[in-house]
Backbone bond lengths (Angstrom), bond angles and torsions (degrees), N, CA, C in turn:
res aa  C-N    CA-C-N  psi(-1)  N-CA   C-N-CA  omega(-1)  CA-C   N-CA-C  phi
1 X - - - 1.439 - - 1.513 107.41 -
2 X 1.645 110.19 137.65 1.723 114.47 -157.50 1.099 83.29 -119.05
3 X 2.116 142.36 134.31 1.457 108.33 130.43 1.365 110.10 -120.76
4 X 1.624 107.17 126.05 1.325 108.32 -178.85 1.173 126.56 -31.23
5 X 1.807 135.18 145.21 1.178 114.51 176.57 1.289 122.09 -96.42
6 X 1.436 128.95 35.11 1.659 149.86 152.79 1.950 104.16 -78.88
7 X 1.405 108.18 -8.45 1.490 122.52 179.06 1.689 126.38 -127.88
8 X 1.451 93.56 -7.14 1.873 98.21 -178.98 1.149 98.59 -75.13
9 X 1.312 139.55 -41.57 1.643 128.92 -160.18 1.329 106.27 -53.30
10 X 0.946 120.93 -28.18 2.168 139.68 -167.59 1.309 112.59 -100.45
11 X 1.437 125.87 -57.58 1.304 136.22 -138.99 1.369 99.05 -130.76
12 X 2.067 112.32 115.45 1.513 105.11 -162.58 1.370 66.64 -135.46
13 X 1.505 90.30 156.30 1.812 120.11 142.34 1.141 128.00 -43.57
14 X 1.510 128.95 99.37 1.429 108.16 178.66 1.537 115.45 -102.17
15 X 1.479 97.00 138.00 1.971 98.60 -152.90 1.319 110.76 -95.14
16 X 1.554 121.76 9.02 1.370 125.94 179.63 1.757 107.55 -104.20
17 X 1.290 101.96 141.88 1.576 118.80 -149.14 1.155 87.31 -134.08
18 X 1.249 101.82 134.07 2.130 124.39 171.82 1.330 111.65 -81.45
19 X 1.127 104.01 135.41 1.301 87.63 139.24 1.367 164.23 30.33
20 X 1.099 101.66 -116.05 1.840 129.99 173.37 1.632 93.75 -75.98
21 X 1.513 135.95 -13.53 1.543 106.45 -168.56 2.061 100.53 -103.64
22 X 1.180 72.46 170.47 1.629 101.47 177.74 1.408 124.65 -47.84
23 X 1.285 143.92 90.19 1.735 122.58 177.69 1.389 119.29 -13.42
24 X 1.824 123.14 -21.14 1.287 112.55 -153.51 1.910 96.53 -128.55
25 X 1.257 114.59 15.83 1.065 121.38 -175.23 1.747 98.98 -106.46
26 X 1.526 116.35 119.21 1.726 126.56 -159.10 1.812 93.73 -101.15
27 X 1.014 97.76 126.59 1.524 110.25 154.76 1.450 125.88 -70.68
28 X 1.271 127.85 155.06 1.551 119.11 171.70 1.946 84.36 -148.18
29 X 1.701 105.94 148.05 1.623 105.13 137.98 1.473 100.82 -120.14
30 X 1.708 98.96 148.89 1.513 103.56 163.47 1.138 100.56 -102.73
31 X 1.659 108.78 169.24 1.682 112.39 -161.60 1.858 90.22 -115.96
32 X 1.097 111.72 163.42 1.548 114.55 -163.26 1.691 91.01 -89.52
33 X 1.510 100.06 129.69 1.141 123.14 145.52 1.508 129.81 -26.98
34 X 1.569 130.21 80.85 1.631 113.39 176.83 1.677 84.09 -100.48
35 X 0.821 134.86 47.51 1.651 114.69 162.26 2.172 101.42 -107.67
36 X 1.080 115.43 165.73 1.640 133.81 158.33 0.980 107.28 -52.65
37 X 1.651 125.20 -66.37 1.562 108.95 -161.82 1.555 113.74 -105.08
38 X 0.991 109.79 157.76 1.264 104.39 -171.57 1.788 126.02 -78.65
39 X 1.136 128.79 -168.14 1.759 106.86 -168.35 1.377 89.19 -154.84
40 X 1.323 120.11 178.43 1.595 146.76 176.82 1.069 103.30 -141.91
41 X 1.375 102.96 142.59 2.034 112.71 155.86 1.443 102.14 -145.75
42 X 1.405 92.70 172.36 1.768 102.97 173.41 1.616 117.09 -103.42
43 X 1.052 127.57 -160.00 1.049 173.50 52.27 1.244 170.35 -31.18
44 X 0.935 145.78 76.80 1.552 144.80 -108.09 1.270 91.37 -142.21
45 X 1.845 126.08 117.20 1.382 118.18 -163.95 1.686 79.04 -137.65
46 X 1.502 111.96 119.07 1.542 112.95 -179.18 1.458 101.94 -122.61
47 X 1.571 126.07 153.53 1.635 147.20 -179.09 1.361 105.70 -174.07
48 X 1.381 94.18 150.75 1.515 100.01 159.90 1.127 118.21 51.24
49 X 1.546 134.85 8.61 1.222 126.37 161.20 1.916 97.58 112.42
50 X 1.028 108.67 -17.47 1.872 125.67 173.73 1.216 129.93 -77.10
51 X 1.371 141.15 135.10 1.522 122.58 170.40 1.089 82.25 -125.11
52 X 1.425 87.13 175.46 1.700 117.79 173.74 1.242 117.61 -155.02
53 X 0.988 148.06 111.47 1.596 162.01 156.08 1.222 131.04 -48.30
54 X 1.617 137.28 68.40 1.018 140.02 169.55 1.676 107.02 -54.69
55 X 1.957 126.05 130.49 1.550 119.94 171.47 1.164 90.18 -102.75
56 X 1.385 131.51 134.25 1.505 132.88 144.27 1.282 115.04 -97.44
57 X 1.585 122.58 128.01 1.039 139.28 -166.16 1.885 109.63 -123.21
58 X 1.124 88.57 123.95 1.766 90.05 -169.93 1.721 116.57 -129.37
59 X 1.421 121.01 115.29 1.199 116.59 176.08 1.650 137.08 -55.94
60 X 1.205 110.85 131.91 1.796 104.93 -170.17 1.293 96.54 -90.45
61 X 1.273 126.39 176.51 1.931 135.30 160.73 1.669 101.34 146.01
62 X 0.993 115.72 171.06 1.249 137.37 150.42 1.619 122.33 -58.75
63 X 1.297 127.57 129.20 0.902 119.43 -172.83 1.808 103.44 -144.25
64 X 1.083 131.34 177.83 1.454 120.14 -176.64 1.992 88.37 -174.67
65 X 1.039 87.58 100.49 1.378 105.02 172.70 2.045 140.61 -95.00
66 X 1.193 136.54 93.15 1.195 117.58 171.34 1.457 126.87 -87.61
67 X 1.292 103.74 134.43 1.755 111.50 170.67 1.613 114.18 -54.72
68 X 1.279 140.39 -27.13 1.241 142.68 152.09 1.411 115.89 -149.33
69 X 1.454 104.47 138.79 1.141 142.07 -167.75 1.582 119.60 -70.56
70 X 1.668 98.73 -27.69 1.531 112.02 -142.62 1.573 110.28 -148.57
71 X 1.486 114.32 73.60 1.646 113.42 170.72 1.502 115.96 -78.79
72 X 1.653 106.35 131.51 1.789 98.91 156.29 1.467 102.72 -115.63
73 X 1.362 112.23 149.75 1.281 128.61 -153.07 1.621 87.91 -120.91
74 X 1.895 131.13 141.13 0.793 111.35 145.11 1.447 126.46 -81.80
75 X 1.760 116.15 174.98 1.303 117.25 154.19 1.918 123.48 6.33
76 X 1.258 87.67 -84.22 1.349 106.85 -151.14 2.060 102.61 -77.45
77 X 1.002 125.79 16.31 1.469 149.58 126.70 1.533 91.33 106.56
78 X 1.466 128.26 -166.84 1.464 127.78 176.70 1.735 98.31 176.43
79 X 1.453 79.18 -179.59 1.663 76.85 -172.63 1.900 102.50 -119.68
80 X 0.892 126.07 116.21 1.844 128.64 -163.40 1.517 102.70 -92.61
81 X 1.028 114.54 150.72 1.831 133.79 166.27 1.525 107.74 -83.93
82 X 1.340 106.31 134.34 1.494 92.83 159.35 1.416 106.84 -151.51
83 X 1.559 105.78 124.53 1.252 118.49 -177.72 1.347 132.52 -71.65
84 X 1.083 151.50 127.79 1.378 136.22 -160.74 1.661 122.25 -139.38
85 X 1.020 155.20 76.22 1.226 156.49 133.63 1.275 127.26 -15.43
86 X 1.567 106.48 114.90 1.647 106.83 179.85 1.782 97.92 -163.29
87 X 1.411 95.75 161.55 1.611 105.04 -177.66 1.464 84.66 -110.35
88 X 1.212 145.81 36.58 1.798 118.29 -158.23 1.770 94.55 -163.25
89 X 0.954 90.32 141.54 1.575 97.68 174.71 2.239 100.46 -81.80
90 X 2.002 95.82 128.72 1.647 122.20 -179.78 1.293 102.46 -101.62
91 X 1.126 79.24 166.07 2.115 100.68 165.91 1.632 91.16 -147.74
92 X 1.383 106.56 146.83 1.811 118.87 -176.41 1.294 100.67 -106.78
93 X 1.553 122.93 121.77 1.536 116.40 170.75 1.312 98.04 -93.51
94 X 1.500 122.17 107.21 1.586 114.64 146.87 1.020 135.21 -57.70
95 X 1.720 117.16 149.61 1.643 104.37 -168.94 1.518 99.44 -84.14
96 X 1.637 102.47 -178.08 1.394 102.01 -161.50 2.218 98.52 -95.45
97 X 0.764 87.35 62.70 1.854 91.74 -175.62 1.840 99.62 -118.88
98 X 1.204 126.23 153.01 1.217 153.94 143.40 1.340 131.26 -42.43
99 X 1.073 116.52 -38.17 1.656 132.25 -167.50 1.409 110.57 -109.10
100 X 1.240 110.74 21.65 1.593 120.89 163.98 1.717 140.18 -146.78
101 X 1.168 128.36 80.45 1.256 148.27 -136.62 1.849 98.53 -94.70
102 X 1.226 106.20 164.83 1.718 102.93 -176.29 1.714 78.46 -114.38
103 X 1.147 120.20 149.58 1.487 124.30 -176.54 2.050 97.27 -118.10
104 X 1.491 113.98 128.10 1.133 104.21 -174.21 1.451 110.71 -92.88
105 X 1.133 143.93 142.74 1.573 145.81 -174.55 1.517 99.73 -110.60
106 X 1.766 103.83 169.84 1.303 97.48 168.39 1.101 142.42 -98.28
107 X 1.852 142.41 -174.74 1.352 125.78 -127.47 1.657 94.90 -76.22
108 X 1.548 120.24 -14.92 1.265 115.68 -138.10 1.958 94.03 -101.67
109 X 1.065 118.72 10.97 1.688 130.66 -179.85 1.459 80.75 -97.99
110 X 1.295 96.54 131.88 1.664 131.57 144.39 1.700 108.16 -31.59
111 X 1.886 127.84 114.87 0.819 133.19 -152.89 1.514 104.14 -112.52
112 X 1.582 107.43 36.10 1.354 124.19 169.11 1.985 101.70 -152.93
113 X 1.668 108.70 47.20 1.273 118.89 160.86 1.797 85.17 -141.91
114 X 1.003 73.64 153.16 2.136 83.08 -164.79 1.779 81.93 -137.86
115 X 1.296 92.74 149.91 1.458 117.44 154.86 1.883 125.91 -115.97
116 X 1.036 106.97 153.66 1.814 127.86 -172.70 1.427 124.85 -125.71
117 X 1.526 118.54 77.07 1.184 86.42 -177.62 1.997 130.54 -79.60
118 X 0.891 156.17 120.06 0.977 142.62 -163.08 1.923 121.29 -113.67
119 X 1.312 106.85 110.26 1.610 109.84 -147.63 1.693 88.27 -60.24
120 X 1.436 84.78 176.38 1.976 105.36 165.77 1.327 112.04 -69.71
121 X 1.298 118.49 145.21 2.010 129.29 -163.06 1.843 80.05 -116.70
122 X 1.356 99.86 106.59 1.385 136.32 165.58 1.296 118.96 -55.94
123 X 1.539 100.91 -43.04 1.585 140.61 -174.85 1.663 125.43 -54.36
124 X 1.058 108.77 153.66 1.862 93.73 170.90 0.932 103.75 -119.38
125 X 1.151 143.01 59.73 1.481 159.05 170.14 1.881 118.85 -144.94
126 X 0.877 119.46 141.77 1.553 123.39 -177.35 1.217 84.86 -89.30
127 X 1.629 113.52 162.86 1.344 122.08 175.59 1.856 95.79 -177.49
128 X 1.522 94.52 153.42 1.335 108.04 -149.62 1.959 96.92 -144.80
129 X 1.463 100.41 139.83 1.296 109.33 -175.40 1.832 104.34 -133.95
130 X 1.495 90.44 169.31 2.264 75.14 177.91 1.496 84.73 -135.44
131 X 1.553 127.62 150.10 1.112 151.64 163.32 1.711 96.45 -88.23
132 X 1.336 122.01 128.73 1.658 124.90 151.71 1.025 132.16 -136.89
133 X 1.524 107.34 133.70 1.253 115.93 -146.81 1.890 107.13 -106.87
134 X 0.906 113.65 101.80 1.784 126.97 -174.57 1.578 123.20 -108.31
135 X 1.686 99.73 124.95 1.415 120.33 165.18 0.948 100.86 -17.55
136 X 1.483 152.20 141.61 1.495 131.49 125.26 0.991 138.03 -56.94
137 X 1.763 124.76 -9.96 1.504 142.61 -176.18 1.848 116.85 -104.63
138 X 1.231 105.63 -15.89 1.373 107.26 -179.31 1.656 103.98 -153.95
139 X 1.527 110.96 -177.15 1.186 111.84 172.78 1.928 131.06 -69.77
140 X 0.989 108.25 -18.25 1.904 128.72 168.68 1.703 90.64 -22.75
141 X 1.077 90.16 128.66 1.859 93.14 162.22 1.884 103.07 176.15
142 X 1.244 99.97 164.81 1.762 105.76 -168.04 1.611 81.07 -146.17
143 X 1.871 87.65 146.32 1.595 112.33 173.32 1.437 111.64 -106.60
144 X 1.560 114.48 143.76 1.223 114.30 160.10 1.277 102.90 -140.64
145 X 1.664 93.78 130.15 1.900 127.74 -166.05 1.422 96.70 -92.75
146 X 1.637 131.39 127.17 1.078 145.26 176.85 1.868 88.10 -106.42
147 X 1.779 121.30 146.92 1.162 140.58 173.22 1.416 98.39 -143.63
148 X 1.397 107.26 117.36 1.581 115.49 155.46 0.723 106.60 -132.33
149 X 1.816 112.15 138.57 1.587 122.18 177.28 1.500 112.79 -88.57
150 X 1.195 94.46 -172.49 1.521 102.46 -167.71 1.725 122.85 -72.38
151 X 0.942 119.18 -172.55 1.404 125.03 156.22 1.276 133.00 -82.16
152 X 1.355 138.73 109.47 0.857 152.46 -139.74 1.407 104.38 -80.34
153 X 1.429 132.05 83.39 1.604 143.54 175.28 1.361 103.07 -129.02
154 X 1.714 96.81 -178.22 1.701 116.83 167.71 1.537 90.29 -144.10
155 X 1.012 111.33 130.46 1.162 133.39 -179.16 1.860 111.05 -114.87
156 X 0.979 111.82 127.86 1.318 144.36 -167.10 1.420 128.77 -120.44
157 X 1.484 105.93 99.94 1.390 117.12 -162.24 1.718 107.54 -76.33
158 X 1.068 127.22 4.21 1.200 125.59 -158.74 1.515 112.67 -162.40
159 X 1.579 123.62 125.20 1.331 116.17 -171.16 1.515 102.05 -92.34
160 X 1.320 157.07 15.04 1.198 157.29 156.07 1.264 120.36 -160.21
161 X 1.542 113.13 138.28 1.629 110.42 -164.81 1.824 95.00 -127.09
């Protein structure tokens, strides 16, 4: 097995073996693309007098990624993680609500894990806001939908029936 070195910087051997596979079946990880344009490499798997040419073809762009999309919050409020992946410089539009604060951490946290704090819903109604998170250079952007339910009562229209 050959990999050109116009392709090692990206494309490694991966030396951990399953299980269920074959002694002769090769692992690879590719490493994610933060460049614009996109790239190719090979693979070059030689025996017995045979090659074979694996092309790996990998897309370039901007991308801005969240690990979840979709918090429900109870009642009594909390503070949520949110993980975020991007090759590209964001800006966060907060929604325009009260009951949801950006919580700042210190310098030494990963500056694509964000914190939320989101107060206790007083309220007897669930209610729901979206954080979005946007490229600053183009249109690219990802939502994240906050759901908190209500407060946990019975409410009683009437003092004797």
């Amino acid at each position: 097995m050959v990999i050109p070195e116009t392709s090692k910087e990206w494309i490694k051997e991966s030396k951990s073996k399953l299980r269920a596979l074959e002694t002769h079946q090769l692992n690879f990880s590719v490493d994610a693309n933060g460049e614009m344009e996109k790239r190719e490499g090979e693979i070059i798997i030689q025996g017995e007098g045979l090659t074979e040419t694996v092309h790996v073809y990998q897309a370039g762009g901007k991308f801005l990624l969240l690990s979840k999309n979709e918090y429900s919050v109870s009642d009594q409020g909390e503070v949520i993680q949110v993980e975020m992946k991007s090759n590209c410089d964001y800006e966060v539009k907060m929604p325009d609500v009260d009951w949801i604060k950006e919580v700042t951490q210190a310098r030494a946290l990963s500056t694509h894990t964000l914190y939320y704090e989101v107060s206790a819903n007083v309220g007897y109604d669930n209610r729901t806001a979206e954080i979005i998170f946007k490229d600053k250079t183009s249109s690219l952007s990802d939502t994240l939908r906050i759901i908190q339910v209500q407060k946990d009562a019975i409410v009683i229209s009437k003092k004797k029936y």
